[in-house]
MIDOVO-592164 format. One record per residue: residue in one letter; x, y, z of N, C-alpha, C, O in turn. Coordinates in steps of 0.001 Angstrom, whole numbers, padded with zeros to 6 digits, always signed. Layout:
BEGIN
AXYZXYZXYZXYZ...
//
This chain:
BEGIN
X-157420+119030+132066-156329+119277+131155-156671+120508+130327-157859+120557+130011X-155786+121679+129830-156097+122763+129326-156341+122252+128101-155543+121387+127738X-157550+122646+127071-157908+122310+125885-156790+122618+124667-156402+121987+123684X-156566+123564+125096-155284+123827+123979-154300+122472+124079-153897+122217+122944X-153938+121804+124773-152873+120769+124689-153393+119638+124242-152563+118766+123984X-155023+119256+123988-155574+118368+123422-156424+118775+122470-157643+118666+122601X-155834+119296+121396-156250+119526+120216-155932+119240+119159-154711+119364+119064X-156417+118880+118186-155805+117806+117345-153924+118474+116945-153654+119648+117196X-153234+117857+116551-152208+118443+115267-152355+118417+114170-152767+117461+113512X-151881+120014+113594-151846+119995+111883-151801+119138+111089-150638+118753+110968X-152408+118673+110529-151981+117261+109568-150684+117940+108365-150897+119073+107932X-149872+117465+108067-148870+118015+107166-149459+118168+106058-150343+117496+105527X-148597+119660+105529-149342+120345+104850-148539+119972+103124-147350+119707+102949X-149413+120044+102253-149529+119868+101079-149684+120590+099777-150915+120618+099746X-149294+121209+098655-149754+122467+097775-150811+121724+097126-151902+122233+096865X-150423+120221+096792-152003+119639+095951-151466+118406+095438-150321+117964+095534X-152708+117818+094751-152559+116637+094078-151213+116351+092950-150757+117353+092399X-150772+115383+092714-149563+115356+091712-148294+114325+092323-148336+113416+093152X-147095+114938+091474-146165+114244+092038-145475+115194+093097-145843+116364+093206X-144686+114777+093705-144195+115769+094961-145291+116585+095655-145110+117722+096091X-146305+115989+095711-146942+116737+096554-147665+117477+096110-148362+118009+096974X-147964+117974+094561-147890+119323+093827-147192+120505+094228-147487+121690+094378X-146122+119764+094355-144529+121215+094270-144467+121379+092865-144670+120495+092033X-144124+122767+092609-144125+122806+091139-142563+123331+091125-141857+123039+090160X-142199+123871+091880-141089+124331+092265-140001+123770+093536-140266+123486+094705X-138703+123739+092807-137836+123654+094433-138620+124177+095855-138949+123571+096875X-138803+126032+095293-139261+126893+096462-140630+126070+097219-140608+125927+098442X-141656+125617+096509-142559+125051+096761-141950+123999+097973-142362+124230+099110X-140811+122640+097765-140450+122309+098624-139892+122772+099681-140170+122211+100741X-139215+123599+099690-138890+124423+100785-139670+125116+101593-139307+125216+102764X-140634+125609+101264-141890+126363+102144-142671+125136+102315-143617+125330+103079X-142599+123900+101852-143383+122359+102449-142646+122177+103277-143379+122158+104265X-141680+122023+103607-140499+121583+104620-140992+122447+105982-141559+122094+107016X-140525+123697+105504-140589+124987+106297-141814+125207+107267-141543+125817+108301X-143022+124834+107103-144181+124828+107089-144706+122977+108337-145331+122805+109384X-144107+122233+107527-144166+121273+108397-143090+121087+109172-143349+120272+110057X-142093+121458+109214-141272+121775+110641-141877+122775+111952-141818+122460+113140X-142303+123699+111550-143448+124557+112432-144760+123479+112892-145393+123482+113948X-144870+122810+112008-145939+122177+112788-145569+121133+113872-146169+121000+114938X-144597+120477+113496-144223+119466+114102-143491+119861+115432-143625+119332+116536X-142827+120727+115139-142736+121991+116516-143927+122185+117511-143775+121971+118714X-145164+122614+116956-146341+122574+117894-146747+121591+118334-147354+121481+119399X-146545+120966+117781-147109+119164+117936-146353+118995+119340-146901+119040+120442X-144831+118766+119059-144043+118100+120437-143955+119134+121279-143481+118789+122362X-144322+120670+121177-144843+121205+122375-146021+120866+123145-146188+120691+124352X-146702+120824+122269-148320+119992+122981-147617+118891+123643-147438+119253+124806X-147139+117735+123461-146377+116714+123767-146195+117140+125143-146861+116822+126128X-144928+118111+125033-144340+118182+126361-145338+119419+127461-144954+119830+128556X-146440+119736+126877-147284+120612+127710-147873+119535+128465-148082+119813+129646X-148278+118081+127991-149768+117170+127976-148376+116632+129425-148889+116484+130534X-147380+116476+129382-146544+115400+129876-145866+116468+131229-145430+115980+132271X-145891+117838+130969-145630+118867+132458-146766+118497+133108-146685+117976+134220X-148310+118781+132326-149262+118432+133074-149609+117610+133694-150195+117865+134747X-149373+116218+133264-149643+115106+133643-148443+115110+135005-148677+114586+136094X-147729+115502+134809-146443+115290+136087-147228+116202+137147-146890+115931+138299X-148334+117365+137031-148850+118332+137994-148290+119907+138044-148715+120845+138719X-147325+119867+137212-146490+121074+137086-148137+122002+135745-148895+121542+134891X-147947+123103+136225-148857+124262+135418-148284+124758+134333-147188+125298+134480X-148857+124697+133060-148248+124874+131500-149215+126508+131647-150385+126837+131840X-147984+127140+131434-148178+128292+130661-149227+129870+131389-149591+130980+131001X-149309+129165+132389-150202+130396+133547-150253+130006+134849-149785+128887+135058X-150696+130617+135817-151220+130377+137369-152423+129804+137413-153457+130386+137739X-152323+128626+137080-153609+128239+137038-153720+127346+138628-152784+126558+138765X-154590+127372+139654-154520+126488+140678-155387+125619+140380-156371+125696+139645X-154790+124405+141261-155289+123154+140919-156570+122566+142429-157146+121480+142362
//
């Protein structure tokens, strides 16, 4: 399996201790949002890389098997 598709995921990201997360700001939530939507994006690509692979289909190069 290519290592890149079994690597951990971002754990969602955080500005700090507090309430909301330590958002101090709306903007703060919005770039939290923003930020963990991108991740969660990589995440269910890994997903569907781990699940082409597993079917035998080649993620992302010529790689022969």
């Amino acid at each position: 399996m290519p290592k890149v598709l079994v690597t951990p995921c971002d754990k969602p990201w955080r500005k700090g201790p507090g309430p909301a997360g330590g958002a101090e700001t709306v903007d703060d939530l919005y770039a939290r949002g923003d930020a963990n939507e991108q991740r969660l994006a990589a995440c269910g690509a890994k997903v569907d890389g781990v699940r082409a692979w597993d079917a035998g289909h080649v993620v992302g190069a010529s790689v022969k098997k």
